[in-house]
N, CA, C and O atoms as CSV, one atom per row, in Angstrom:
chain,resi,resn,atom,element,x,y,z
A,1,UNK,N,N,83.859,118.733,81.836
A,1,UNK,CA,C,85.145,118.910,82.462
A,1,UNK,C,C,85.169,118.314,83.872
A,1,UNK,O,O,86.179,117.739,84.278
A,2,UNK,N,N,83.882,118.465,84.753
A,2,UNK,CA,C,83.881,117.690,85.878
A,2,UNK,C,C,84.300,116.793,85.691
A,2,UNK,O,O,85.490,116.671,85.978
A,3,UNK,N,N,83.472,115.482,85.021
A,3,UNK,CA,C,83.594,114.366,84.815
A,3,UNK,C,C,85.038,114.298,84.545
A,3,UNK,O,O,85.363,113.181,84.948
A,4,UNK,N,N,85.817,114.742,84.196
A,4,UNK,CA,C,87.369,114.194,83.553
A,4,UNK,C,C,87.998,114.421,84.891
A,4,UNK,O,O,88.491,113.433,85.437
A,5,UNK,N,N,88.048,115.451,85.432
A,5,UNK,CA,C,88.570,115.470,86.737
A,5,UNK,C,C,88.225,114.518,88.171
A,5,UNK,O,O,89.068,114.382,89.058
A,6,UNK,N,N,86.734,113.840,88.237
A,6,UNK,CA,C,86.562,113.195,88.878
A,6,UNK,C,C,87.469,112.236,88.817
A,6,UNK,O,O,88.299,111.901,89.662
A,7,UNK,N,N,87.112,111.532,87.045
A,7,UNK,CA,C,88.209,110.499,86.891
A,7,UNK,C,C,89.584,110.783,87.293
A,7,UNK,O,O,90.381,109.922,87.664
A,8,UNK,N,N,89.765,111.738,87.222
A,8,UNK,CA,C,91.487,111.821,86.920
A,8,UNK,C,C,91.320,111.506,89.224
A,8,UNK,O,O,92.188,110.728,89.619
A,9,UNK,N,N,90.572,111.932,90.121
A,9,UNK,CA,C,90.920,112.011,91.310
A,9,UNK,C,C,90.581,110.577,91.330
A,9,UNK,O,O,91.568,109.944,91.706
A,10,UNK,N,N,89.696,109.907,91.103
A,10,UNK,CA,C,89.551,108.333,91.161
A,10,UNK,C,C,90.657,107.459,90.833
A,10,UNK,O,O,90.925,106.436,91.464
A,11,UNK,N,N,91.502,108.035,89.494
A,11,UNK,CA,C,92.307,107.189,89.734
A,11,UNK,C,C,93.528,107.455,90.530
A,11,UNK,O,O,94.228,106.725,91.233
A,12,UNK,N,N,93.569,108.420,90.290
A,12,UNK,CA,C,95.098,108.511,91.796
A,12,UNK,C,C,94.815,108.113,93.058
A,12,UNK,O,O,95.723,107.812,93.832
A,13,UNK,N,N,93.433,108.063,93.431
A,13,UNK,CA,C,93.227,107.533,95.039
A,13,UNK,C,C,92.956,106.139,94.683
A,13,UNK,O,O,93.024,105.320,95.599
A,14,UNK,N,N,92.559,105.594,93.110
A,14,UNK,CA,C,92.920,103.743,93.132
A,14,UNK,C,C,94.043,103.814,92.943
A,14,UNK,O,O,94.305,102.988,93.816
A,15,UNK,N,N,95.336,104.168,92.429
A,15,UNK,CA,C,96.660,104.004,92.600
A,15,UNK,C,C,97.434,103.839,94.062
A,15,UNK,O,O,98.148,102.947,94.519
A,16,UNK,N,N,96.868,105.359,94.687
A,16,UNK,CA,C,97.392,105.494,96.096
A,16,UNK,C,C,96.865,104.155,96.950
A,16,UNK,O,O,97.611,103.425,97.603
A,17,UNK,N,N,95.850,104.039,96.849
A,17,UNK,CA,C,95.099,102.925,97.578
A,17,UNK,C,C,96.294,101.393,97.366
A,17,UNK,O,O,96.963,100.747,98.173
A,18,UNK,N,N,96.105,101.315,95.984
A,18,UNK,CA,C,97.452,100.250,95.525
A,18,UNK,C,C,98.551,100.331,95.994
A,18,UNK,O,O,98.632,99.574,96.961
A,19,UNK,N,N,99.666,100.990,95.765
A,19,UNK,CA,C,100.181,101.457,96.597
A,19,UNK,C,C,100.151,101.290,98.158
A,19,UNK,O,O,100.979,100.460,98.534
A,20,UNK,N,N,99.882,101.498,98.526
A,20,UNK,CA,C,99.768,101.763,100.387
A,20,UNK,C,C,99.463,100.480,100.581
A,20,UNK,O,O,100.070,100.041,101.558
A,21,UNK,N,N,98.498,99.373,99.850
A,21,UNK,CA,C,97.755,97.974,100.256
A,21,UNK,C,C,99.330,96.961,99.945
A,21,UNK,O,O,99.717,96.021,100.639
A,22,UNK,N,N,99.935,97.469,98.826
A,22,UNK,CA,C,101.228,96.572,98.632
A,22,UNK,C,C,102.663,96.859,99.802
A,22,UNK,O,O,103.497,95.954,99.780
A,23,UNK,N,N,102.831,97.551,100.369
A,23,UNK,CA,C,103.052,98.214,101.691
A,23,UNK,C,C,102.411,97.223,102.694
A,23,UNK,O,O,103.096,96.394,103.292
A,24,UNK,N,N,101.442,97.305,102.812
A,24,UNK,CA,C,100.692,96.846,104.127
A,24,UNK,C,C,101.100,95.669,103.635
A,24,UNK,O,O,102.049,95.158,104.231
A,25,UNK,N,N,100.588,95.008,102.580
A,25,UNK,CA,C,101.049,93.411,102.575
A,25,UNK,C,C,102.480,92.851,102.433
A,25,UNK,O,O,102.978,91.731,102.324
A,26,UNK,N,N,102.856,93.934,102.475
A,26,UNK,CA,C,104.700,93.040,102.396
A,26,UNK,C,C,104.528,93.225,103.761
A,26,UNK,O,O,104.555,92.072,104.190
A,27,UNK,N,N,104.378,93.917,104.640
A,27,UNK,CA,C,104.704,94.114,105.762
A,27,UNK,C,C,104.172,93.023,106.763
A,27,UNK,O,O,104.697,92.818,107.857
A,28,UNK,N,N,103.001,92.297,106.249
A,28,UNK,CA,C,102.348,91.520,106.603
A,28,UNK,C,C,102.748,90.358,106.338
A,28,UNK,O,O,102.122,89.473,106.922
A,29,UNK,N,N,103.575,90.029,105.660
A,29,UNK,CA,C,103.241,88.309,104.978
A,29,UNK,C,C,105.112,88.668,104.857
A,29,UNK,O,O,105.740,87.799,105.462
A,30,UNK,N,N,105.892,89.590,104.304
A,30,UNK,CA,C,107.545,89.335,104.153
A,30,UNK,C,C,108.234,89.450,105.350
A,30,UNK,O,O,108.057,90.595,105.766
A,31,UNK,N,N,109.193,88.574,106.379
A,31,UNK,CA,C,109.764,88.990,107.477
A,31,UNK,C,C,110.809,89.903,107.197
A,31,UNK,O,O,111.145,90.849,107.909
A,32,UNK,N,N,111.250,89.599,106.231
A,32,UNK,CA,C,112.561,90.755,105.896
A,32,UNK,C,C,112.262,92.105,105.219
A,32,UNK,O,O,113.092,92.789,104.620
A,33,UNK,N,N,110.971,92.390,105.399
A,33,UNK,CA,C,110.423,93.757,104.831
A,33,UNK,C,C,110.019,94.322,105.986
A,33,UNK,O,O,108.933,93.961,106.439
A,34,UNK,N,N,110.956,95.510,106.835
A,34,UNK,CA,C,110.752,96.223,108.053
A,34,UNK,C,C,110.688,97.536,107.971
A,34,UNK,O,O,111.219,98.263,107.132
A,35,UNK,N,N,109.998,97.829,108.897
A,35,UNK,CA,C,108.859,99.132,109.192
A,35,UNK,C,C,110.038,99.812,108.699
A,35,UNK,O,O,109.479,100.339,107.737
A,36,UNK,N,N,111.230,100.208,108.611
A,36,UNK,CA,C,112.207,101.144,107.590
A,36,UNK,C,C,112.045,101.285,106.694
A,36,UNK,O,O,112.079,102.426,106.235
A,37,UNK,N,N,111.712,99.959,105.752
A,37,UNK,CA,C,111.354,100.208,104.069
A,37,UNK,C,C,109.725,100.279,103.989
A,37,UNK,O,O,109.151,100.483,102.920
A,38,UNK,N,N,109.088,100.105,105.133
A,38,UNK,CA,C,107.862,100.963,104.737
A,38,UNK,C,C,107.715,102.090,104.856
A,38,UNK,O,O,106.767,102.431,104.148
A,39,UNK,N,N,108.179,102.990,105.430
A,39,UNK,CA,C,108.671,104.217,105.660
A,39,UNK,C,C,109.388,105.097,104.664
A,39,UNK,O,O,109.231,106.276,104.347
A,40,UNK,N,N,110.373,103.984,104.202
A,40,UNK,CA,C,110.922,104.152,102.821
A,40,UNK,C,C,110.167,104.629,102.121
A,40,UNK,O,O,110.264,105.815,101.806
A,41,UNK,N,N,109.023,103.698,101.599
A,41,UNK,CA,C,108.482,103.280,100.251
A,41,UNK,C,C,107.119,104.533,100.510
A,41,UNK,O,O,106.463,104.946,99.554
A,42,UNK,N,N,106.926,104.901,101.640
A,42,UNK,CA,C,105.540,105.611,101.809
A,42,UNK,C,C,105.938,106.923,101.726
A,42,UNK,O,O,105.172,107.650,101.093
A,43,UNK,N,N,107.018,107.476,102.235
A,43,UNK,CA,C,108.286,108.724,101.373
A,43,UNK,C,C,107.749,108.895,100.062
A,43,UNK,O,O,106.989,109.772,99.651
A,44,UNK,N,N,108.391,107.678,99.317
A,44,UNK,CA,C,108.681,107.801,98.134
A,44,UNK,C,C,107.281,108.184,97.195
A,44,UNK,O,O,107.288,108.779,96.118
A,45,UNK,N,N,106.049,107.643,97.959
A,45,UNK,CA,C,104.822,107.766,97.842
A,45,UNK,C,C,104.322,108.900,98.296
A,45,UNK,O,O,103.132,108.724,98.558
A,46,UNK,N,N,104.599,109.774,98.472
A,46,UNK,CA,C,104.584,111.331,99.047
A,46,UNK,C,C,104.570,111.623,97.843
A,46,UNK,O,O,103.749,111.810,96.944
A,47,UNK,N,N,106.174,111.628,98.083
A,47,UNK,CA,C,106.977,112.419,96.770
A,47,UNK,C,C,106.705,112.461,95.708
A,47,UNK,O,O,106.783,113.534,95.110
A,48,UNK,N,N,106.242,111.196,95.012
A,48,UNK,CA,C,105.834,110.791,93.601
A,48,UNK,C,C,104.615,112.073,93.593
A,48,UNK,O,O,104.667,113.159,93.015
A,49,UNK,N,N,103.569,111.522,94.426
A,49,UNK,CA,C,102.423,111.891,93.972
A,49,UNK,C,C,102.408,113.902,95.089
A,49,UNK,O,O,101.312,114.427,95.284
A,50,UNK,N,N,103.254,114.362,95.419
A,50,UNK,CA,C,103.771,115.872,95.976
A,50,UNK,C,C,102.582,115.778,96.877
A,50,UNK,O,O,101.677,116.610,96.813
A,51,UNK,N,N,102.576,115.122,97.426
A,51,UNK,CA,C,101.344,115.291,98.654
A,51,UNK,C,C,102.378,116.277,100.096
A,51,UNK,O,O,101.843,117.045,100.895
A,52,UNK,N,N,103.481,116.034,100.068
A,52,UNK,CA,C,103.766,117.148,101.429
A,52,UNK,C,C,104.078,117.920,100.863
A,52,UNK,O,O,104.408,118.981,101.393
């Protein structure tokens, strides 16, 4: 049962990780992607995954 749960936390922190890195790189490389819709999108990344 460990083992399944490890996995199961591995992959939500490689998701979250995904997540947050596609964020950082729009923010990095798109001019019309501003710190609002990262803010946006990192909300929405809360929410999904009930972290607040």
């Amino acid at each position: 049962m460990k083992d399944i749960e490890k996995l199961s936390e591995s992959l939500f922190l490689s998701e979250l990780k995904t997540e947050l890195l596609a964020i950082a790189f729009n923010l990095a490389t798109d001019p019309g992607y501003e710190k609002k819709d990262a803010i946006t999108a990192i909300l929405k990344i809360i929410d999904k995954h009930q972290l607040g």
